[in-house]
Every structure is written in C-alpha cells, then in structure tokens.
C-alpha positions as CSV (number, residue, x, y, z in Angstrom):
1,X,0.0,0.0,0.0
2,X,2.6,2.8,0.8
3,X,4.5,1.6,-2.4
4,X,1.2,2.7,-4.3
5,X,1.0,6.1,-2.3
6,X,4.4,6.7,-3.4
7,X,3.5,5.7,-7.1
8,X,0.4,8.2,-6.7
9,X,2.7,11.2,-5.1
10,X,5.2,10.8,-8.0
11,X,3.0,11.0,-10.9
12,X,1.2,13.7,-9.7
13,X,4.4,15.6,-9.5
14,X,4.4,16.4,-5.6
15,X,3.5,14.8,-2.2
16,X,-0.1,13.7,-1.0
17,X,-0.8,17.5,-0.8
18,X,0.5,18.2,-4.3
19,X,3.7,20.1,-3.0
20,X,6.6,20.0,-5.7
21,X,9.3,21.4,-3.0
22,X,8.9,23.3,0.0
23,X,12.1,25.8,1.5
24,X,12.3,27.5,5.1
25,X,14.6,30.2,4.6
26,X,16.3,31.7,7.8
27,X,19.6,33.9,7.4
28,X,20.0,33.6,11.2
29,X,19.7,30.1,11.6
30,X,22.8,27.5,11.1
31,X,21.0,26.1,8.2
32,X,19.8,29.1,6.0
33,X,18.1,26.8,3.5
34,X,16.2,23.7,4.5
35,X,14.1,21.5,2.8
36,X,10.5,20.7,4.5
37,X,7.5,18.9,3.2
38,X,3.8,19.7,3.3
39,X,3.2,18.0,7.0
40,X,5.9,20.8,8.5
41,X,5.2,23.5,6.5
42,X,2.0,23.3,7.8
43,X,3.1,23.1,11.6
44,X,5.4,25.6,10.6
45,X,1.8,27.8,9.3
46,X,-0.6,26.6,11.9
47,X,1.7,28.3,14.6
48,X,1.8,31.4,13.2
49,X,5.2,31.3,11.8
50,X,7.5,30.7,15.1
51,X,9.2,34.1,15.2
52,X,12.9,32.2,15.9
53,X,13.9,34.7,13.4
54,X,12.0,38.0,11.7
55,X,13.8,37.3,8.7
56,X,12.3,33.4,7.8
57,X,9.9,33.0,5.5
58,X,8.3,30.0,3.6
59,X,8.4,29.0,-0.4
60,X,6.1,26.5,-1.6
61,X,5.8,25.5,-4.7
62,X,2.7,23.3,-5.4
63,X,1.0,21.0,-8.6
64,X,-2.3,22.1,-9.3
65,X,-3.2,19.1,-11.2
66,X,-3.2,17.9,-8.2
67,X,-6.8,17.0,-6.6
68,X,-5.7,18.2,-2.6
69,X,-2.9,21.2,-3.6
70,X,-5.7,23.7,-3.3
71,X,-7.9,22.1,-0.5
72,X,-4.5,22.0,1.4
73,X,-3.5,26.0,0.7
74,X,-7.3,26.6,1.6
75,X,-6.6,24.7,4.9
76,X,-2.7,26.1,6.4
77,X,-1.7,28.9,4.2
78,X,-4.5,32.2,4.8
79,X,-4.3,33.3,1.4
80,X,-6.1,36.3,-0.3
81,X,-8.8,35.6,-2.1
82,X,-7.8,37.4,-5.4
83,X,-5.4,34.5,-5.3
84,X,-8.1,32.0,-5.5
85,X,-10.2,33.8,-7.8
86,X,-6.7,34.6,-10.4
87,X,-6.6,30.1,-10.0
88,X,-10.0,30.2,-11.2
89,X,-10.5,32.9,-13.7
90,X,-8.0,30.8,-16.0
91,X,-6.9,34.2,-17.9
92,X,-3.3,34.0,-18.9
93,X,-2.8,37.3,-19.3
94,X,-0.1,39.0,-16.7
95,X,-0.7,40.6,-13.8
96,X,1.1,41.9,-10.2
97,X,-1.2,42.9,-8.1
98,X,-1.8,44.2,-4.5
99,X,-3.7,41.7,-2.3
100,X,-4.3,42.8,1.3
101,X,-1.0,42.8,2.0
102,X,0.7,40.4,-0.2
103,X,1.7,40.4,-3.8
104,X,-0.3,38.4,-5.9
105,X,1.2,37.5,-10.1
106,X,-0.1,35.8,-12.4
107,X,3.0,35.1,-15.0
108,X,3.3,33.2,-18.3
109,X,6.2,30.6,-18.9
110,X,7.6,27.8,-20.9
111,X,6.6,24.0,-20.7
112,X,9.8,22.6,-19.0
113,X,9.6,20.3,-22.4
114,X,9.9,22.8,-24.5
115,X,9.8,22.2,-28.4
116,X,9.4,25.8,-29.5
117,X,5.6,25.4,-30.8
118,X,3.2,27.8,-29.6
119,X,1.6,25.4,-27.6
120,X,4.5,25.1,-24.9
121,X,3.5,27.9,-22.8
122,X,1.7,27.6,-19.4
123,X,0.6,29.7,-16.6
124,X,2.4,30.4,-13.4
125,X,0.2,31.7,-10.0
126,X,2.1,33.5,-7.2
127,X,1.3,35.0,-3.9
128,X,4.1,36.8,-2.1
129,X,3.9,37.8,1.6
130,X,6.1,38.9,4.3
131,X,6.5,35.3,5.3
132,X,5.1,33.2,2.7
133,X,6.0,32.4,-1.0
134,X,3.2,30.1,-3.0
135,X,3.9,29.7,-6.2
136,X,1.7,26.9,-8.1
137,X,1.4,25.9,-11.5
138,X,-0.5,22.8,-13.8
139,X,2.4,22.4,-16.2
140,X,5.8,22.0,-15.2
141,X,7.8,25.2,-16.2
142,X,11.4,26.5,-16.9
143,X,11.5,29.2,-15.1
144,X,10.9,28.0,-11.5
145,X,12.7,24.7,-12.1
146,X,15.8,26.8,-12.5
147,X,14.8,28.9,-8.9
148,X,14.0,25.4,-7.4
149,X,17.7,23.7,-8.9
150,X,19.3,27.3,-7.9
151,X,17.9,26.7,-4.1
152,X,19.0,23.2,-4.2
153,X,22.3,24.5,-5.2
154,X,22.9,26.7,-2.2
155,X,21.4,29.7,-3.1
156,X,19.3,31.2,-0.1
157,X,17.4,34.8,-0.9
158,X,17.3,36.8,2.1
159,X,13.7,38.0,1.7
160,X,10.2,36.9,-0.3
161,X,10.9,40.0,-2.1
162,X,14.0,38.9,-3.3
163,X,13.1,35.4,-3.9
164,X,10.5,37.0,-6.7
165,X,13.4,38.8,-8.0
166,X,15.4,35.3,-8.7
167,X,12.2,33.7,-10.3
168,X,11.7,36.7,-12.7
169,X,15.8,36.8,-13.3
170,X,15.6,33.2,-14.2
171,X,12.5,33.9,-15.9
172,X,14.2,36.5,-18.2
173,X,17.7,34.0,-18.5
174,X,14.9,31.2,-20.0
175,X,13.3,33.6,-22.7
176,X,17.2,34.7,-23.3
177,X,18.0,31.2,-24.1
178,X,14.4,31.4,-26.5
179,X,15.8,34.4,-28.2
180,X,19.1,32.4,-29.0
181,X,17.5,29.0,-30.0
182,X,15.0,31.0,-32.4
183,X,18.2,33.3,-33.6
184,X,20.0,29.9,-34.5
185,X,17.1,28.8,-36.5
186,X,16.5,31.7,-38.2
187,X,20.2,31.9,-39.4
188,X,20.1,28.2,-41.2
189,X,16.8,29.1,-42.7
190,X,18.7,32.3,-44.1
191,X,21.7,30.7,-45.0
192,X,19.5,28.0,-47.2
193,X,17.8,31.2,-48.5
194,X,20.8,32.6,-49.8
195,X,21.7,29.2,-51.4
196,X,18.7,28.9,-53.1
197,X,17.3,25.9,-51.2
198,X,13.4,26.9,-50.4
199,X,12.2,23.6,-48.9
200,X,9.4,24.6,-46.4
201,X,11.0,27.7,-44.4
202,X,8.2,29.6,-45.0
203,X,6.5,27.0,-42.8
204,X,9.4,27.1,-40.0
205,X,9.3,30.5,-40.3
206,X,5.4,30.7,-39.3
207,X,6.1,28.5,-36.1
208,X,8.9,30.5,-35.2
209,X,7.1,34.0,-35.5
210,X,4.0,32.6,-34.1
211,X,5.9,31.5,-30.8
212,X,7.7,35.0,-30.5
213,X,4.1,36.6,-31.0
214,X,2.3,34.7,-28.6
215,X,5.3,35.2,-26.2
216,X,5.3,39.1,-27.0
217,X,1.5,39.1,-26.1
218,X,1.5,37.2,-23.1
219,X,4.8,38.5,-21.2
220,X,4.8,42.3,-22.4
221,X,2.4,43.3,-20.0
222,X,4.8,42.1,-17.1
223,X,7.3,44.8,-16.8
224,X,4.5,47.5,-16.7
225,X,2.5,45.8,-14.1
226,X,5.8,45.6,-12.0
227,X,6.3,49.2,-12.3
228,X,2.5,50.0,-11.1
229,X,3.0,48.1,-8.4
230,X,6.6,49.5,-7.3
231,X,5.6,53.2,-6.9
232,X,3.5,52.0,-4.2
233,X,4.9,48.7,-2.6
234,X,3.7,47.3,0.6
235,X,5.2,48.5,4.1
236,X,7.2,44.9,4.6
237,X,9.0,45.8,1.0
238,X,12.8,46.9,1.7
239,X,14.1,49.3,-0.6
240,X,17.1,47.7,-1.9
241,X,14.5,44.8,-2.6
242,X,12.1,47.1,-4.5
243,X,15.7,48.1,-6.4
244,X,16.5,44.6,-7.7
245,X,13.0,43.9,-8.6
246,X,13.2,47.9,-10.7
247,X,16.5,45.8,-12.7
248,X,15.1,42.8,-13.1
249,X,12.4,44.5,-14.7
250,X,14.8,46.5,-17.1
251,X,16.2,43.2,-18.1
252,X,13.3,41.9,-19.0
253,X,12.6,44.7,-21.0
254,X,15.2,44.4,-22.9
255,X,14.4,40.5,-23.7
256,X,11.2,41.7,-24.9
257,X,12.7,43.7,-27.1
258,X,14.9,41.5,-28.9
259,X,12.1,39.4,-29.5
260,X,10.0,42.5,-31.1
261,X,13.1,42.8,-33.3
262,X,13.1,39.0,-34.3
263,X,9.5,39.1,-35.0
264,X,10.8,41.8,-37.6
265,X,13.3,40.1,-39.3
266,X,11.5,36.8,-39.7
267,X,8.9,39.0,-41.4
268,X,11.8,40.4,-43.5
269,X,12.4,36.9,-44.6
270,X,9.1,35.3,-45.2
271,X,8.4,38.1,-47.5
272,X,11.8,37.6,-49.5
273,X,10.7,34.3,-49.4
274,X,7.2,35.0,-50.9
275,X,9.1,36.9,-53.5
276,X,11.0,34.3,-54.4
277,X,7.9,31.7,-54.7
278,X,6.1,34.7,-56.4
279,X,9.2,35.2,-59.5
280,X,9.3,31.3,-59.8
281,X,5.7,30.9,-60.5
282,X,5.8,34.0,-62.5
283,X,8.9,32.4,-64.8
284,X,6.8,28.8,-65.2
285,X,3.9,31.3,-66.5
286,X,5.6,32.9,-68.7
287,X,7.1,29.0,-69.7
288,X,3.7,28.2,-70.2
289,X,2.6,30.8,-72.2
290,X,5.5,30.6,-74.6
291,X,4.7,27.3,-75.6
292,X,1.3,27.9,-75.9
293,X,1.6,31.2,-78.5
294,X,4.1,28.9,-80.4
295,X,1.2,26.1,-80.6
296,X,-0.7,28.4,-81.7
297,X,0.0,28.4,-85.8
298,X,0.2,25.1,-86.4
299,X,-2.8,24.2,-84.1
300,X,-4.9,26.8,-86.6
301,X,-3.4,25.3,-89.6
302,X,-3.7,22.1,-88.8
303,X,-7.5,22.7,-87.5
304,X,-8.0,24.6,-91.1
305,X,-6.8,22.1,-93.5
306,X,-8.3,19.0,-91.4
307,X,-11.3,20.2,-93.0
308,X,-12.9,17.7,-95.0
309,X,-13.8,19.9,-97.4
310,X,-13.3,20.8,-101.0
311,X,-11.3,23.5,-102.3
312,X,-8.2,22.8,-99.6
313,X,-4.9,24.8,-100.9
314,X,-2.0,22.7,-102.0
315,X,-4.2,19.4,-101.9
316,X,-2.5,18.7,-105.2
317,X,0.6,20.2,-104.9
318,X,3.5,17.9,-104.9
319,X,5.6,20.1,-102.4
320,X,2.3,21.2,-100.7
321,X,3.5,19.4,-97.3
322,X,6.7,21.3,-96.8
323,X,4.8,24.7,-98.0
324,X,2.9,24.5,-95.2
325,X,5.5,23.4,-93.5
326,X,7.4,26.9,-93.7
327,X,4.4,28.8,-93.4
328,X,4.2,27.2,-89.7
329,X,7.7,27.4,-89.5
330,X,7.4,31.5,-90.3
331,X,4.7,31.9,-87.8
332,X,6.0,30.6,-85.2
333,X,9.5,32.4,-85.6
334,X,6.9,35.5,-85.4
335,X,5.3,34.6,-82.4
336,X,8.2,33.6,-80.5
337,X,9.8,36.9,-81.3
338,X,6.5,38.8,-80.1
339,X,6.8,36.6,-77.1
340,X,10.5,37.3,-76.4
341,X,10.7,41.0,-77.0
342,X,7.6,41.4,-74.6
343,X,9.4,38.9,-71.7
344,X,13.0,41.8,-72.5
C-alpha cells in the first residue's frame, strides 16, 4: 500500500498534498536553507510562523493538477482571495497585483519540455507575503525549475521579495536562451535562402514567428504591471528589494525587445521568401505561355486544312507538305519573337 502512495505522489508531481518542494529560509539560523515537506510546512503555518527569526519565510511550490494542492493551501496557508479567484479565472494574461498585504502575479512561462511550438506555454500563479512564497502551477515550467535547482544548489534569498526577483531573473535567462535558439534557427533558414534551397522555411518561419508573437502578447504586460505596483509597494518591501526587482524588470525589458526585433526580421524573410515563390511561379507562366503562343500556328493550320472539305490549298501540290511546312515554320518564328521581346 505505501508503495502505491508513493506511485500516486510521484505521478502527480508532488507529495499527497500536491507540494513540488517546500524551502524554510532563515539567514539567522545555522541552516539558511532547509528543505521541508507539506506536514511541516503546515506546523510551521498553523503556529503562526514561530518568530525564531524576523527574517524566515516560507516558499512552496505546489502541482495544481493535483486534486488536494488547493484544499491544502485553503486549509494552512491564509491566502487572499484574489489568489483563489486569479486560479479560477483561468486568464493567462499578466498581472502583479496588491492583495491585502501580499503580492499576488499571475506570469506566463515555458513548458519545461519545450519544443518551440506555440503550444509550450503555461501559466504560473504567485502569492508573495512577508512570510510566505506560494507559487503553483499545472504544467511544469522553466523558469521556477531553475529557482528550485538554484535553491537546491545553495542559493538562499534573504527575503520573499527577493526570492521574486530570482524567479523573474531566471524567468528572463529562459526567454534569453528562446531568443538564441530562435536566432539559431532563423540563421540556417537564411543561409539556405541565400543558397537557393526553399524547402518549407516559410512554414518554419510561421512556427517561429507565431511562438515570438504569442510570447510578446502574453509576457509584455509584465514589466508595466511591475512598475504600477513599485511606486507604491507594501510596508514589509525593503528598498534595496524594490531596487533589484526595478533591474530585473529593465532586463526583462530588454528581452522583450529583442524578440519584437526577431518578429521583424522573420517577417523580412518570409516576404523575400514569398518573393522568391512569387518570380518562380511567375517564370513557369511565362514557360507556359510561350509554348502555348508557339502552338498556336500550327494548331490553326492544322485545325484549317483537317477540313474535309473541298477547295483545300495545295491538296495537289506535290511540295504542298513542306509549303505549309514553312508557313508554320514563319509563324511561329513570329510569335516567339513577339513573345520574347515582350518577356525583354
């Protein structure tokens, strides 16, 4: 039976409450970072937050495709309720927010799996209080992997504040890494350009600009919402944390960006491109035109004197054959000149 529980936990992506990982951060303890699960993070909760230290705080980061994630958050962690209602509106579209007095985000990220298709983009929810960090998503994501494998590593933010600041850096270092796999692409699909090999970029193309639109849509709004909300942070917000969050924004920014000037040259390209399909086509018209006009005389002769009728020119004529042979001959010299002098 517990083998099964653990089978259950595991392909659910958390523990029996649908926690992925779960951090105590203390600066003043011996341990600054320590693991916990969701049985002592919610002792840790139900106490009030044991004030060993004014400076620890709590990160959870839960599955929400998991049945009891939410029943348990409902239960220990005294949430606001714009961060229920943000789980249940299902809009993607970004948002930071004040809450009470906690920070609640709604951010946009990549499927940990990602396969640059439109497709591979999920939705990340986040409540961020003096002493409590939820973060919760139904996909697994780059972005917060990265914060989670950072943690793991060693790396112990000193407040909730700046733990947001890590997941939006790593959150900016992902679509970085975006911007240089699409860059990559976009190069070979040039380079084949230039050596005439069409093949189906125009179709690779599409994907790629699709992606970086959809991206552009979703995460734009993210670096003005963070703004808004810094030129009135809450009281527990330190300066120097409202600071780093101001650069991590300008970061982003700049990300965005770069991906607004992608989106412009793949354009660039898929109209060359269409150029290039359109003076093809045009060139097997003009093929095809050619060898219809030069048809044309001996299709009219040949219609003329199948007639069986009497009277037909040259019927008795012993060269009559190569007469009309030359007379074909002449008109189609004629109309391939026409033809040519019109294609100059």
């Amino acid at each position: 039976m517990p083998a099964l529980h653990d089978l259950a936990a595991n392909s659910y992506g958390g523990d029996e409450a649908g926690l992925i990982c779960g951090y105590l951060f203390d600066a003043a303890a011996p341990e600054p970072v320590r693991a916990i699960d969701s049985a002592q993070a919610a002792a840790w909760l139900d106490d009030g937050a044991p004030p060993s230290s004014d400076s620890a705080f709590l990160w959870l980061h839960f599955n929400l495709s998991h049945a009891q994630a939410e029943r348990w958050l409902l239960r220990h962690a005294r949430l606001s309720d714009t961060f229920y209602e943000a789980l249940h509106e299902g809009l993607p579209s970004t948002r930071i927010e004040r809450a009470d007095d906690s920070l609640i985000a709604v951010i946009n990220d990549v499927h940990f799996e990602f396969s640059f298709e439109p497709s591979d983009i999920s939705t990340l929810w986040i409540s961020v209080g003096p002493r409590l960090v939820v973060t919760a998503r139904a996909k697994p994501l780059r972005s917060v992997d990265a914060l989670r494998t950072a943690v793991k590593a060693g790396d112990a933010p000193r407040s909730s504040t700046e733990l947001l600041e890590h997941l939006l850096r790593a959150q900016a270092d992902v679509l970085v890494k975006i911007v240089r796999g699409v860059t990559s692409r976009i190069d070979r699909i040039e380079d084949e350009l230039l050596a005439g090999r069409l093949d189906h970029k125009r179709a690779r193309l599409g994907v790629l600009r699709r992606l970086l639109v959809r991206l552009q849509r979703l995460l734009a709004p993210e670096p003005a919402a963070l703004f808004r909300l810094l030129q009135g942070p809450p009281a527990w917000m330190a300066e120097p944390d409202a600071q780093e969050l101001r650069g991590s924004t300008e970061e982003f920014s700049v990300v965005l960006r770069d991906m607004q000037a992608l989106q412009e040259r793949i354009k660039l390209l898929q109209e060359e491109i269409a150029a290039n399909v359109n003076e093809d086509n045009n060139r097997s018209l003009f093929v095809l035109t050619v060898v219809t006009v030069l048809a044309l005389p001996i299709n009219i002769l040949a219609g003329l004197f199948g007639m069986n009728v009497g009277g037909i020119p040259l019927a008795e004529h012993k060269h009559g054959f190569w007469i009309v042979v030359a007379i074909v001959a002449s008109f189609t010299a004629v109309a391939a000149w026409a033809a040519f002098r019109k294609k100059r």
